[in-house]
Each structure stands twice: as C-alpha cells, then as structure tokens.
C-alpha positions as CSV (number, residue, x, y, z in Angstrom):
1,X,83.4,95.4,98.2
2,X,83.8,92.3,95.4
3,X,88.0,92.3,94.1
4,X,87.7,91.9,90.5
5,X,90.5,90.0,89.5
6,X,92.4,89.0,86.2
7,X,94.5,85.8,86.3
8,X,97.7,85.5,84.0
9,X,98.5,82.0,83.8
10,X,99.8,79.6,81.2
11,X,99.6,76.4,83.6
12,X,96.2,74.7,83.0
13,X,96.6,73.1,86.1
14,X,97.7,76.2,88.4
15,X,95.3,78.4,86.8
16,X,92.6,75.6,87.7
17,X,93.9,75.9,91.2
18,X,93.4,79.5,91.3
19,X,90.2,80.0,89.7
20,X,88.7,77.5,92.6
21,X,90.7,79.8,94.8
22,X,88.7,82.5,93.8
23,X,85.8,81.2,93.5
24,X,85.7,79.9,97.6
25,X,85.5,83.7,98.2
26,X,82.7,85.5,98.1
27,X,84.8,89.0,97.8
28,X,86.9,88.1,95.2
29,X,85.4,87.5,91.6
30,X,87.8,85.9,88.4
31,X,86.5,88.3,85.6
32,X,89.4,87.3,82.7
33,X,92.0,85.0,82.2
34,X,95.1,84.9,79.9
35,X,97.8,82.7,78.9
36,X,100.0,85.8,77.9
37,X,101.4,88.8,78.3
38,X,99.6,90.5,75.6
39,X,96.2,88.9,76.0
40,X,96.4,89.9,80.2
41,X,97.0,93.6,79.1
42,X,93.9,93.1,76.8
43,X,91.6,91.7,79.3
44,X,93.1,94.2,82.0
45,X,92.2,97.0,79.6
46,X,88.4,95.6,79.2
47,X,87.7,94.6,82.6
48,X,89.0,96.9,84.9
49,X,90.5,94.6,87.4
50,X,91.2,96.0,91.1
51,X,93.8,93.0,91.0
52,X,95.7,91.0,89.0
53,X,97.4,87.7,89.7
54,X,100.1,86.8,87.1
55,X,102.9,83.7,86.3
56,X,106.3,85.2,86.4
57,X,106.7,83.4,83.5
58,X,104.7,83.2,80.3
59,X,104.5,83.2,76.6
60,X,106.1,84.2,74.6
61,X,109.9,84.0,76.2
62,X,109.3,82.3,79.5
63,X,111.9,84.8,81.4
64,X,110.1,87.5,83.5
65,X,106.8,88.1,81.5
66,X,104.7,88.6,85.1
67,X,107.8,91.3,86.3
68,X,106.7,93.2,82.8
69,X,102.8,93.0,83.4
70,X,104.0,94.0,86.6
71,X,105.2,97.4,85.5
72,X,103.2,97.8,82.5
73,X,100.5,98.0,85.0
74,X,101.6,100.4,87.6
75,X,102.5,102.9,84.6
76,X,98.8,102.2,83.2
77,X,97.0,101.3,86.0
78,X,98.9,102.6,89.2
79,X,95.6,102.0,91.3
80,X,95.5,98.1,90.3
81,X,97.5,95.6,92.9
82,X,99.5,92.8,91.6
83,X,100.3,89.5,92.8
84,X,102.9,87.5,91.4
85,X,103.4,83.6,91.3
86,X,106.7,82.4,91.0
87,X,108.4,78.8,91.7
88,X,111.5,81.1,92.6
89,X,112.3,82.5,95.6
90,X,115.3,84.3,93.4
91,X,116.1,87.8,95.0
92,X,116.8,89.6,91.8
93,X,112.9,88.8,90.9
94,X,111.7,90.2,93.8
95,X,113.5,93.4,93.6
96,X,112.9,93.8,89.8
97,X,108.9,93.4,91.1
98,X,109.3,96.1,94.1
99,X,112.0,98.3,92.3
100,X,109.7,100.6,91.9
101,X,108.2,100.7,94.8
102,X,106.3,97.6,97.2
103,X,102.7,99.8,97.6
104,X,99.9,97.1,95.8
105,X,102.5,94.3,95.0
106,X,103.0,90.9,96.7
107,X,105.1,87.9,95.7
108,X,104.4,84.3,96.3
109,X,105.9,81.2,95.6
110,X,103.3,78.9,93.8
111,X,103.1,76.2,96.5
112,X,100.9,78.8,98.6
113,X,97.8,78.0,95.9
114,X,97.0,75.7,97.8
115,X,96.5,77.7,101.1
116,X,93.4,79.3,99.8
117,X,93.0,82.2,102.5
118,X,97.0,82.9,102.1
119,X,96.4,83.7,98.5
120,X,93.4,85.5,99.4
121,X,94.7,88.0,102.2
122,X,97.2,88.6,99.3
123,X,95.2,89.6,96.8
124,X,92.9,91.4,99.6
125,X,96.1,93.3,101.0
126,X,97.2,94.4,97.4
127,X,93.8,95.5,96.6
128,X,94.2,97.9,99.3
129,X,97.6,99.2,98.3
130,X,99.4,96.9,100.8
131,X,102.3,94.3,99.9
132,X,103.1,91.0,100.9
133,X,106.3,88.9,100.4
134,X,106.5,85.2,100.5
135,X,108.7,84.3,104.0
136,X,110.6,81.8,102.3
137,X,112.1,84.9,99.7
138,X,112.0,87.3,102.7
139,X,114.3,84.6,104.2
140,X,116.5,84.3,101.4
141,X,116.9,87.8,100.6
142,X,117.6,88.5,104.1
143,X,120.5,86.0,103.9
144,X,122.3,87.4,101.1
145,X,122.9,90.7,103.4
146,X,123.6,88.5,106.7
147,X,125.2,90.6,109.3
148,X,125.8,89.4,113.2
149,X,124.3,92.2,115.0
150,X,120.6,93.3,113.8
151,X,121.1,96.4,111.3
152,X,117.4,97.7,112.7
153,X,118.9,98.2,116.2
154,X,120.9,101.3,114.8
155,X,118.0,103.4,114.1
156,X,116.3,105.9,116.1
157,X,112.5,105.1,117.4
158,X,111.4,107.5,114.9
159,X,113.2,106.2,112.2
160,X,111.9,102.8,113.0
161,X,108.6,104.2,112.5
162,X,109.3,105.8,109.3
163,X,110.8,102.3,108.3
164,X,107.6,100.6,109.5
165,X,105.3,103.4,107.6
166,X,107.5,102.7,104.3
167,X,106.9,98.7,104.8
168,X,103.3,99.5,104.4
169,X,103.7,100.6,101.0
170,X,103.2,104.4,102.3
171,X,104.9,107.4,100.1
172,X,106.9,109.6,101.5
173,X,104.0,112.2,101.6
174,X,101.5,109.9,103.3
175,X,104.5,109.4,106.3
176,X,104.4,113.0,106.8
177,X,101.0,113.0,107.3
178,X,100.8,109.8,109.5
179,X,103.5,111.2,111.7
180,X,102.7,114.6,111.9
181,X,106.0,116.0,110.7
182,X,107.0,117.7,107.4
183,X,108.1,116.1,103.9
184,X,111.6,117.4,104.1
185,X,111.9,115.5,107.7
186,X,110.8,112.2,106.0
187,X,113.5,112.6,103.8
188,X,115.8,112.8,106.4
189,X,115.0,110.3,108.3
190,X,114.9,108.0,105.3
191,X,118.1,109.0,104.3
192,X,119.7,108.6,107.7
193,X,117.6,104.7,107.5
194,X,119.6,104.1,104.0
195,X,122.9,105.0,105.6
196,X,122.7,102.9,108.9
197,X,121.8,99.8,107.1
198,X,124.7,100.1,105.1
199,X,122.9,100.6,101.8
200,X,124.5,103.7,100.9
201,X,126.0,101.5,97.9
202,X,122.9,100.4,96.2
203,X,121.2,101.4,93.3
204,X,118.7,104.4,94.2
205,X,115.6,102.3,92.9
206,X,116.6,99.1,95.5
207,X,117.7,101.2,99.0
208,X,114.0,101.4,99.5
209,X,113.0,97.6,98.7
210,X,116.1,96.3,100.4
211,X,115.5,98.7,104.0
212,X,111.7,97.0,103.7
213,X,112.8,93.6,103.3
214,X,115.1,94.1,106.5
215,X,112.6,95.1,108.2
216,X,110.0,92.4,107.7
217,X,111.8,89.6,107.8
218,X,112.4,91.0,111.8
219,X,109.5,92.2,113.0
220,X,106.9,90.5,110.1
C-alpha cells in the first residue's frame, strides 16, 4: 500500500530535500505541503494523510510548532503517524513528542534527510503504528539518567518482555493479548518496570517514554 504523506516545512531547501526523498519511493506519495502550523492542519484535514512529516519549528513563533501538530493530530487523527524533524537532539522535545505515548511517532535529527531509506523506514514504521528515535537523542537522553550498572538487568524475563512489547508502541491491552496474560497483570508488571528503573519520581505522562528510551538505547 502507497503512504500518503503531508510535509510541514518552512525551509525551502529541506523541504526540497524531502520531497525528492519521497519521490525515490514508489510507496510513499507527497500529497500536501505547508509552511505552517495552520495550513498543515488544513491540508491534513483535505488529504487524509497516513503520515505526516513536520519541522519542529515553524511559523508563526518558531518554538515547538511540529510538537503541537504533533498532538493536535493524535487527538484528531490518532490513526495518522508522525515524524518529526528537528536540528535538536534536546530531551525535553523528545519527551513533549512521546508524552503521550511513542505508538506512530518518530524523531529525527534533520541531517538524516539525506539518508533517503532512513527517512523512509521512518515514515514506513510510523505508518504502521511503530516509533523510531534518532540514536544520537536516544544517546543523549540516555546520558542524562547515567547509572553504572544497567537498570534493565533488574527486571524479571517477563517484565523485559512487557518493556520490549511497550517499545513497540503496543497499549497495555494489545500486551495482554501478545502474552497471553490478563490486563491487570500488565499493569503489574509495568508498575513493578517503573519502580526498578527508579522512575517512581517522574511525572505519570514520562515513566512510560523514559522506561522505552532505556530500553532502546540497550538493546536497539
């Protein structure tokens, strides 16, 4: 199946670079571009993208307009994946992007335009509800919670699989199913996963983007 795919991008030049991404593959199709916020949700609302591919910053403040599209679209659109650009590997980004969850969301530094089949297995993956984050801000967000022994080895071998199930973008409901145990054990198990990697602290909406992050930047 064709990925129809809006780009949100005020750059000339990187949205040049992206359209010829786009156009190299025959399962991925450009059907709108925007140069704002505003005029992405517009074509986004016309077109019916399966993707969209967004600056982290645009018109009209040039803070975090692609973090906003972001979220606008999982409450309008939840089924539509979204990959952001960024120049920053800045942690706080990437959790604003996956605090509400990493399921059809993917963030990559804008250097990896120009690896044409890294941008596309992004926009592939998030197509089809998986997530991808750029190993440079895996790297960095993994260094901010630096610890001398692995965190990971603490957990069970089913709670690794629940960890690995959650890193997949999977809802708590989908785990049950995959593992063949009930919701309220899933719960459990993630609980017991938030309290062994010492997150216990954080805000409820970043336990789950901060356990994935661990995760991946360990085992990819």
């Amino acid at each position: 199946m064709t990925v129809r795919v809006v780009l949100a991008e005020d750059d000339v030049l990187v949205r040049q670079g992206v359209e010829a991404v786009l156009a190299s593959a025959d399962d991925l199709t450009l059907v709108a571009s925007a140069g704002d916020i505003d005029t992405a949700l517009q074509a986004i609302k016309s077109s019916n993208p399966g993707v969209v591919v967004t600056d982290i910053r645009m018109p009209p403040t040039m803070t975090d307009e692609g973090i906003r599209l972001a979220a606008e679209v999982g409450r309008r659109y939840p089924r539509t994946g979204v990959v952001v650009l960024s120049q920053y590997d800045d942690p706080d980004y990437v959790l604003s992007l996956l605090g509400a969850g990493t399921k059809g969301r993917a963030y990559l530094l804008k250097e990896r335009v120009s690896d044409v089949e890294e941008l596309c297995s992004a926009i592939r993956a998030v197509a089809q509800g998986g997530s991808v984050l750029d190993p440079q801000v895996v790297e960095r967000l993994v260094q901010a919670r630096t610890r001398r022994t692995s965190p990971l080895d603490r957990l069970t071998p089913r709670e690794t699989e629940v960890l690995a199930a959650m890193a997949r973008g999977l809802a708590n409901g989908a785990i049950a199913d995959e593992l063949g145990v009930g919701l309220r054990a899933v719960e459990k198990h993630i609980n017991a996963i938030f309290l062994k990697l010492g997150l216990s602290e954080e805000t409820a909406v970043h336990k789950r983007v901060v356990a994935v992050v661990t995760f991946l930047s360990e085992v990819g």
